[in-house]
Phi, psi and omega in degrees: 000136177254158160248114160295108199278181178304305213279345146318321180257328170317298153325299198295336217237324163305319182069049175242357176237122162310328163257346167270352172288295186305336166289320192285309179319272167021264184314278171359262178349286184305341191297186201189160156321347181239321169251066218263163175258129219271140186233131209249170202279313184304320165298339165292277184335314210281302140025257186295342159309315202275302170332292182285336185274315193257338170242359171090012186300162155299166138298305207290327162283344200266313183283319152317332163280325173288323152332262201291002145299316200289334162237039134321134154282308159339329191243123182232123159243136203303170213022068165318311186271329178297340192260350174284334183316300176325287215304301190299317139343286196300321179289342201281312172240117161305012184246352169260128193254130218288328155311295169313259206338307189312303174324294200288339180307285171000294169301308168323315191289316159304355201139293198302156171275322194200166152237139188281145193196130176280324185298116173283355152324283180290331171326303209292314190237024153242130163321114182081043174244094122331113156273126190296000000 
């Protein structure tokens, strides 16, 4: 198994540099069900940051794109049920941000009663979210 750095899944999926797309593609490519290219939650955050801030993605491209990670076979990412909870969150309300939803999944899964937050956003429309 490899760990898939950010600026890599990144390449494959943008297309926008042309000699690092045929190295990522590559890479990408060879993983395999047996060999999977592994996506850790922080490459994911910083991922999906870069999509929207820099390239403008929609929600609607964004939750897609976490889609077709998610049933890569090709792909294994950590908390996998924590990042589909997220997912399903995210889609569910435009007032929810797929990071938070994630976070709190996270936690959850560990242990926590809540996560603590100055933001009131995620306080209002997430389960187990508190404002500090």
């Amino acid at each position: 198994m490899i760990n898939l750095d950010t600026n890599i899944l990144l390449r494959y999926i943008v297309e926008d540099d042309s000699g690092q797309l045929s190295r990522a593609a590559k890479i990408i490519e060879s993983c395999t069900e047996e060999e999977p290219g592994f996506i850790v939650n922080g490459m994911l955050f910083e991922f999906l940051w870069a999509l929207e801030s820099a390239y403008g993605f929609s929600r609607q491209e964004i939750a897609e794109v976490i889609n077709v990670i998610l049933t890569a076979p090709e792909l294994m990412v950590e908390h996998k049920e924590s990042v589909w909870s997220a997912l399903k969150a995210y889609r569910s309300s435009s007032k929810v941000d797929f990071t938070d939803a994630l976070i709190g999944r996270v936690g959850a899964k560990y242990g926590c009663t809540t996560t603590i937050t100055f933001d009131k956003t995620a306080a209002k429309n997430l389960p187990n979210f508190t404002l500090a």
